[in-house]
Residue, then its C-alpha position, 0 to 999 in steps of 0.5 A: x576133808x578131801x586131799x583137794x581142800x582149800x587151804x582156807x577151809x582147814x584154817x575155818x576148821x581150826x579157828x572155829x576149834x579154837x575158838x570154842x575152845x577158848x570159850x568154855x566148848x568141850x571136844x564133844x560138842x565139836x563135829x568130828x573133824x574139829x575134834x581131830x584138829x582140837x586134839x592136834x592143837x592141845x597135843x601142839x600145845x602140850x609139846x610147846x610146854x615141853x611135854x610129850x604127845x599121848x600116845x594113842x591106840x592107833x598102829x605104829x608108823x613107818x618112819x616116813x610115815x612119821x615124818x610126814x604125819x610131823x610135817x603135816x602137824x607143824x604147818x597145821x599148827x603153823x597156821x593155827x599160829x599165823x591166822x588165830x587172833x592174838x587176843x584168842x592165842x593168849x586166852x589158850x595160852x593162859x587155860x593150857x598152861x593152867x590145866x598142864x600146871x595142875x598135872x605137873x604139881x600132881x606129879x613133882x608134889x604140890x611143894x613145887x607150887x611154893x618153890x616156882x613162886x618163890x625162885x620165878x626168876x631163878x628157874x627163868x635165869x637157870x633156864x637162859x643159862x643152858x643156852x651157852x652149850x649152843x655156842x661155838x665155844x662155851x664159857x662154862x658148862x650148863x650140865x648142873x642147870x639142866x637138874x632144875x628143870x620142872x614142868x611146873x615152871x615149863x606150864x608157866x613159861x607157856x603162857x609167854x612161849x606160844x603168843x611168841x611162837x604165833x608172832x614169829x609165825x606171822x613175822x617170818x610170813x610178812x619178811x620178804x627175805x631172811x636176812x634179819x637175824x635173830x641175836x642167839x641167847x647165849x651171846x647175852x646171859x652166857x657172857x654176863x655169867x662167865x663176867x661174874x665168874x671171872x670176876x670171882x676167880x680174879x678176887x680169889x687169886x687176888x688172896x680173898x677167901x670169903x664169898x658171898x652168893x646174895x639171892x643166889x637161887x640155882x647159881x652153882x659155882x660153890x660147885x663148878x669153879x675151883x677155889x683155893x682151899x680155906x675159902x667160905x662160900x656162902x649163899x643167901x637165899x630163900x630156904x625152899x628154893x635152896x632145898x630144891x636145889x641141894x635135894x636135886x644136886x643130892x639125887x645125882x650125887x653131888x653132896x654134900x653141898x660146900x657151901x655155907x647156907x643161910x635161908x631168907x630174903x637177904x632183906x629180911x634178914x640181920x644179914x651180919x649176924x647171919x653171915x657171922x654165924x656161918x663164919x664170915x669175919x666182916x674184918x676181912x675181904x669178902x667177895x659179894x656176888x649180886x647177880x640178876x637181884x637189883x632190877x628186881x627191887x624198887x631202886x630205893x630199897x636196893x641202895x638202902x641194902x648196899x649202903x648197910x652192905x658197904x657199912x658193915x664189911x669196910x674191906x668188901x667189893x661187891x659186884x652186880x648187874x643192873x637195868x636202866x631205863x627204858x627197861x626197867x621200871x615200876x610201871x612197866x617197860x617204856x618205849x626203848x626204840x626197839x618194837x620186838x624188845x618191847x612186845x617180847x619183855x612185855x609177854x615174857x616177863x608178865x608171863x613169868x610173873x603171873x601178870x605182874x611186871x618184875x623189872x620195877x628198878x632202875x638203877x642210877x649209878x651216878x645218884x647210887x655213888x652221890x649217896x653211898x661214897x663208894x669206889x667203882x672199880x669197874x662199870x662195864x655194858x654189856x657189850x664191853x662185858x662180851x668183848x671181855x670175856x669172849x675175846x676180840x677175834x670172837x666178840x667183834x664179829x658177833x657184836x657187828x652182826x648184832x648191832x642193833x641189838x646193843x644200840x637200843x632195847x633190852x641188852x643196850x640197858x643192862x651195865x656191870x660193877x664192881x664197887x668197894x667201900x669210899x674212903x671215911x665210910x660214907x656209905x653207912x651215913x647215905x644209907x640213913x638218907x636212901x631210906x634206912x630199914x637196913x635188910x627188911x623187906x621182900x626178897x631178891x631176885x634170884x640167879 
């Protein structure tokens, strides 16, 4: 169209586009200029899933030229986002990310199918956990998760990055300022990470030399943290996701992997005889990392498993994080008076998991130490958890600025702790009563 067009007409162009493409049209049956726009919004698509636009035939830009040919595919892309139905957002979604999923399978191998189905949840983790490198001052390094990347899992992640996208779009036009804030990723999952890992190293200068990593997916600290030497750290977790990740580490250089490997679904396995195997003495203290595994696993199932767990190694502590409700629960995330959370954990997390909702347990510590007698050492929230770790000069700005984000929805309903074995053993007995079936069933979650 002419430099004059209305802005609507090239909105009417591209919804027309869209919606072709959204039922079944093919880029021939278009006019020429919807076939511009329909390239513009797969190329806008393709580098939402993180992957590169095609280079086409066309003469190398200037760089202004560059710029303004970026701007113009932004806002173009911008209004495709703010003015497209979100029922058609979400149908283009699902279709892109299943042809870019085909095309990333053909090039990282069809094993990657088995891999991503399986590690879901510690492909999602690893991602969130490189956001730490954004802080002002970091609490660990990222650099080992940034060698799992996979663009199969980006593919994945699609179907919940662009409705996001188009929700934020349409947010941003209807706020009539800026001054709402949007809470950064770190300040989250890089707090609970570095939590977990002083944890550890206080258990380790504290003289325990067994450590256990359950459901340890791409969790790396056999590698980042240092330990005292005569210390087993063992990780348990599916065999094809531990593989990926020792093949990936090798790739760069790093192995062998010094870490004890035991491959299956904790709850599947005779998770003593095999930790007996690798060399861990039940007699003495062991350290068991649970991280990012109970809101995964029907509450039932997870108390049974840490009952059995406390039974069978009476000098262990184990330490874990949970989601209560409203977050979590087997029929979906119920109103937790927070819209956004809601919207966000509902797209996200079905997204992730093919349509399937994760979050099935809620964990109620109160009937879980009723059952199993144990000891709680410590029971933090999430917001004690970043006072901790990062400090009050640093944390108390942050957790005012954030408020609302740790009165209610999703990081209101996520708590830490530590346990160890009660006094007379109960937890064996209570684990009997929680369901029995010690260590069967599907897998953990994953770190």
């Amino acid at each position: 169209g002419s430099r004059r067009a209305r802005p609507g007409v090239w909105q009417a162009r591209m919804l027309c586009v869209a919606v072709r493409l959204g039922s079944g049209g093919r880029c021939g049956r278009l006019a020429p200029t919807e076939r511009l726009t329909a390239g513009f919004v797969r190329r806008c698509l393709a580098s939402v899933a993180r992957r590169g636009p095609r280079c086409g035939r066309r003469p190398p830009l200037g760089q202004l030229q560059q710029r303004r040919a970026l701007h113009l595919q932004a806002e173009l892309f911008r209004l495709f986002l703010r003015f497209s139905p979100m029922r058609l957002i979400h149908a283009l979604a699902a279709r892109e990310a299943s042809r870019l999923r085909e095309v990333a399978l053909a090039e990282e191998g069809a094993g990657m199918a088995e891999v991503t189905a399986l590690g879901r949840t510690a492909f999602l983790a690893s991602n969130a956990r490189r956001a730490e490198a954004q802080a002002p001052e970091p609490l660990y390094s990222a650099d080992l998760d940034m060698l799992f990347e996979s663009r199969v899992f980006a593919a994945t992640l699609l179907r919940a990055r662009l409705p996001m996208l188009a929700i934020a779009a349409r947010e941003q036009a209807a706020a009539k300022d800026g001054s709402a804030e949007e809470m950064p990723a770190w300040l989250g999952i890089g707090s609970s990470t570095a939590f977990f890992d002083d944890r550890l190293r206080r258990a380790l200068a504290e003289g325990t030399r067994q450590v256990v990593c359950l459901g340890s997916g791409f969790d790396c600290r056999a590698m980042r943290l240092e330990r005292p030497d005569g210390t087993l750290f063992v990780e348990v977790d599916e065999g094809p996701l531990l593989d990926f990740k020792m093949q990936r580490l090798a790739d760069v250089g790093h192995g062998p992997y010094p870490a004890g490997i035991v491959r299956g679904s904790y709850l599947g396995l005779d998770l003593l005889d095999e930790l007996v195997k690798v060399g861990v003495d039940p007699k003495e203290p062991v350290f068991f990392l649970w991280e990012a595994n109970t809101m995964y696993l029907p509450p039932e199932r997870a108390r049974s498993f840490l009952g059995a767990l406390l039974r069978d190694f009476p000098r262990c502590e184990v330490i874990f994080d949970y989601f209560t409700e409203p977050v979590a629960g087997p029929g979906g995330p119920k109103k937790t008076g927070c819209a956004e959370t809601d919207r966000d954990l509902e797209i996200l997390v079905r997204a992730v998991g093919d349509g399937e909702w994760l979050l099935i347990g809620p964990w109620d510590s109160e009937l879980a130490q009723r059952e199993l007698g144990f000891e709680v050492i410590e029971q933090l929230s999430l917001r004690e958890v970043v006072r901790a770790v990062r400090g009050e000069a640093v944390a108390a700005p942050l957790l005012q600025r954030h408020r609302r984000d740790f009165e209610v929805g999703l990081h209101a309903c996520q708590h830490f702790c530590r346990l160890r074995p009660g006094r007379g053993g109960s937890g064996g007995e209570s684990t009997e009563s929680a369901g029995g079936d010690d260590y069967r069933g599907g897998g953990g979650g994953g770190g």
